[in-house]
Structures are given as C-alpha cells and as structure tokens.
C-alpha positions as CSV (number, residue, x, y, z in Angstrom):
1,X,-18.8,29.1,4.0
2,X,-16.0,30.5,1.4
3,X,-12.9,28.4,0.5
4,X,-10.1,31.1,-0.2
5,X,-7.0,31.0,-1.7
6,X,-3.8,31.6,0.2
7,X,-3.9,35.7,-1.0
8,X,-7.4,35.7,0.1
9,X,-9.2,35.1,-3.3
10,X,-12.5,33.6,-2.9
11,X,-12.2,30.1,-4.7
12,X,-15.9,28.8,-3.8
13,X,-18.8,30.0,-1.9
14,X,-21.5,27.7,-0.3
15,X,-24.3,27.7,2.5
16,X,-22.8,25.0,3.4
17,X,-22.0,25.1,7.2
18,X,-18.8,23.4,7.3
19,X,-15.3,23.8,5.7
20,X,-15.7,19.8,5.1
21,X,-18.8,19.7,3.5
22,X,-17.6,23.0,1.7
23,X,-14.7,21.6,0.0
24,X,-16.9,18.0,-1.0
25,X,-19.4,20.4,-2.6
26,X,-16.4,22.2,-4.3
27,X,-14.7,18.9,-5.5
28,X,-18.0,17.0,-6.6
29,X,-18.7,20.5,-9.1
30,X,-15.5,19.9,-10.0
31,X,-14.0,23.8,-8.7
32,X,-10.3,24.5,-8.8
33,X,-9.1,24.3,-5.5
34,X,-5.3,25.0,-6.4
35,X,-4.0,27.3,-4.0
36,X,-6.8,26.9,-1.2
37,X,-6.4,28.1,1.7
38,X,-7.3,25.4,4.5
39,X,-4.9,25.4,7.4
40,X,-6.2,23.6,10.9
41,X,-9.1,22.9,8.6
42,X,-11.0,19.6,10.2
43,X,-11.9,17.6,7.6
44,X,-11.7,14.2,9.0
45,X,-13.1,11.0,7.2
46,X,-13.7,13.7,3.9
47,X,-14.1,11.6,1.1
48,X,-11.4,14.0,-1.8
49,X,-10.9,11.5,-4.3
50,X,-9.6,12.9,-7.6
51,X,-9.4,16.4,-5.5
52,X,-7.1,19.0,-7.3
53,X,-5.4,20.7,-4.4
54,X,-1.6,21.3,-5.7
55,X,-0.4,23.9,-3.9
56,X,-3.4,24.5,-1.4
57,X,-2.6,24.8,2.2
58,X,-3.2,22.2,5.0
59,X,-0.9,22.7,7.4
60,X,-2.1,21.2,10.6
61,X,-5.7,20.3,9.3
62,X,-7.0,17.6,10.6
63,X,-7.3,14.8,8.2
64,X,-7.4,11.7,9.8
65,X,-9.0,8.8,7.7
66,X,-9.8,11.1,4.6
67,X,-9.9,9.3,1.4
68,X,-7.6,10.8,-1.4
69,X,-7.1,8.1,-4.0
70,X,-5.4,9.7,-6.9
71,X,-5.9,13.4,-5.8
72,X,-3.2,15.8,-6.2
73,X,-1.5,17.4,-3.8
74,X,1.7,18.3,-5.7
75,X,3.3,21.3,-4.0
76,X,0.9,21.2,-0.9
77,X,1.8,22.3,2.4
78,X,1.1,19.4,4.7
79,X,3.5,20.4,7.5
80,X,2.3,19.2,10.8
81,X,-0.8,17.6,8.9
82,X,-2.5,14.7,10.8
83,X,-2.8,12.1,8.4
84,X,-3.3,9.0,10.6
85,X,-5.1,6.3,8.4
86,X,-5.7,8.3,5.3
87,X,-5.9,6.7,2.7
88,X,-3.4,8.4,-0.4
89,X,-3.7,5.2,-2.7
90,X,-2.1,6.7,-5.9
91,X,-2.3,10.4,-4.1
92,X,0.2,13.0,-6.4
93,X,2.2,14.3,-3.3
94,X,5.1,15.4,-5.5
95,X,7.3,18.7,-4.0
96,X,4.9,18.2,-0.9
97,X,6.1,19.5,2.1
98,X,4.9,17.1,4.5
99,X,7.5,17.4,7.3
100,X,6.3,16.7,10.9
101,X,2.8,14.7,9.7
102,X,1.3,12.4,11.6
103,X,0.6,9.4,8.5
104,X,0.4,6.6,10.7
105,X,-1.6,4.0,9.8
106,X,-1.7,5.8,6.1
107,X,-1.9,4.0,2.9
108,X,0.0,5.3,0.5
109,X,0.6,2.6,-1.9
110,X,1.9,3.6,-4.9
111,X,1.7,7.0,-4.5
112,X,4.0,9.7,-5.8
113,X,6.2,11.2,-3.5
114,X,8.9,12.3,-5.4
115,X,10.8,15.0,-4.1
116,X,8.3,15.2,-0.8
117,X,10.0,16.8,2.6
118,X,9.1,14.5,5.0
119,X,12.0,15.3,7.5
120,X,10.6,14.2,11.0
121,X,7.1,12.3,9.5
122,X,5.8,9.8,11.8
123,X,5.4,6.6,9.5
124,X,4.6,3.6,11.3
125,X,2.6,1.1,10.2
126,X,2.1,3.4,6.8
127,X,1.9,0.9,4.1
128,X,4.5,2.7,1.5
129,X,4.5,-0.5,-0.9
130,X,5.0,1.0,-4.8
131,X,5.4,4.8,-3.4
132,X,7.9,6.5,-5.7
133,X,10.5,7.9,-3.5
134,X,13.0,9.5,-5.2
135,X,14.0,12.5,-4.3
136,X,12.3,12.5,-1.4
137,X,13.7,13.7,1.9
138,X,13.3,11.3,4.5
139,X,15.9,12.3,7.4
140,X,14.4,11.9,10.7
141,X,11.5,10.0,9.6
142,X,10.0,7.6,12.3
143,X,9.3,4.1,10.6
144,X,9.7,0.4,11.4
145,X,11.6,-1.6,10.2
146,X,9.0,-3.3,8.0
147,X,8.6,0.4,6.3
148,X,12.3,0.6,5.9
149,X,12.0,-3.1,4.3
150,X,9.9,-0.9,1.9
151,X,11.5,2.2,1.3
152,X,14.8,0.5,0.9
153,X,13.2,-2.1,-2.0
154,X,11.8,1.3,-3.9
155,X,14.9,3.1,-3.5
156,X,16.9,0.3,-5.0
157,X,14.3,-0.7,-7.8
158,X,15.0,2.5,-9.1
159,X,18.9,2.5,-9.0
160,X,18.5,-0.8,-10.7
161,X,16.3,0.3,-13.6
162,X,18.9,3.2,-14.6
C-alpha cells in the first residue's frame, strides 16, 4: 500500500496490507509524512508517537484510541476526525483544523493547540489540563463544565503571565 501526499506524490510504498500498518512502518523508518494524504483512513488504536504529520490530511479517519504523544500535527486537517480516547499527551496541534471532531474521552494534556479551529468539537470528558489555548477557536464547542473549569484556568494563566 502507498501513502500519498495531498497532490498525489507517493510519500512511502510498502507490502504492507493496511493503510495502518503502512503509516507505523513509515513512522518507525522515520519517513516524512508532511502533507499525507489519509482522509477516512482507519487507523484506530495506531500507536504514532513522535509522528511528523503537519499538514497531512485526516479528515474523517477514524482514530479512536490512537496514541500521539508529542507528534505533530501542526496545520493538519482533522475536520470531522474521530478522536474518541486518543491519546494527544503533548500532541503539536497548532493551526489544526479540528472543527467537528469527535475527542471525547481524549487526553490532551498539555498539548499545543494554539490557534486550533475547533468550532463545534465534541469535548466531553477530554482531559484539557496544561493544553495551550490561545488563539484557539472554541465557539460551539461541546464540553462540561469540568472542561470549561479547564479552559477557563489556561485562558486566564495566560492573561496573567503578560
């Protein structure tokens, strides 16, 4: 299986049989995936830590319980993504267009979000505890009040630290 880039660029070919086991392959030889192309890719419970993907493209894929600790997904196109209990432990997700993912259940302490879309992101039960949110657009997002608790005390830390 190939992994292309958005213009259709091969990235990284494999005889691998799956798009998931594909992209592990691609990460653990250490491949730049910038730009990849993996919309509606399934790739739950993919283990991506320290995966390059700025920019790539994984608008609904299906990433439920995938294990990004520190990767970066700065610029990525997340729209629609399902995220439920990823884990995005100090995940780059700066400028990522994450509006309308599913990241319930995620953990995305202290992870970078600055200047993330995440208009109409289902939230709940995310832990967001040390996330940098500023910037961030976060109108219609669907949280508890225990994530508001959150977003509020990282919002404020920062307007008390100027």
């Amino acid at each position: 299986m190939d992994i292309k880039n958005v213009g259709g660029k091969v990235l990284f070919k494999s005889d691998k049989e799956t798009i998931k086991e594909t992209l592990i392959e691609a990460i653990k030889k250490g491949i730049d995936l910038r730009d990849a192309d993996l919309r509606d890719a399934y790739l739950r419970g993919a283990y991506l830590r320290d995966a390059d993907l700025r920019d790539a493209d994984l608008r609904d894929a299906d990433l439920r319980g995938a294990y990004f600790r520190d990767a970066d997904l700065r610029d990525a196109y997340l729209r629609g993504a399902n995220l439920r209990d990823a884990y995005l432990r100090g995940a780059y997700l700066r400028g990522a267009d994450l509006r309308g993912a599913y990241l319930r259940g995620a953990y995305l302490r202290d992870a970078d979000l600055r200047d993330a879309d995440l208009r109409g992101a289902y939230l709940r039960d995310a832990d967001l505890r040390g996330a940098d949110l500023r910037g961030a657009n976060l109108r219609g997002i669907k949280i508890t009040e225990k994530e508001k608790e959150h977003i509020i005390k990282a919002l404020c830390w920062e307007i008390t630290k100027k």
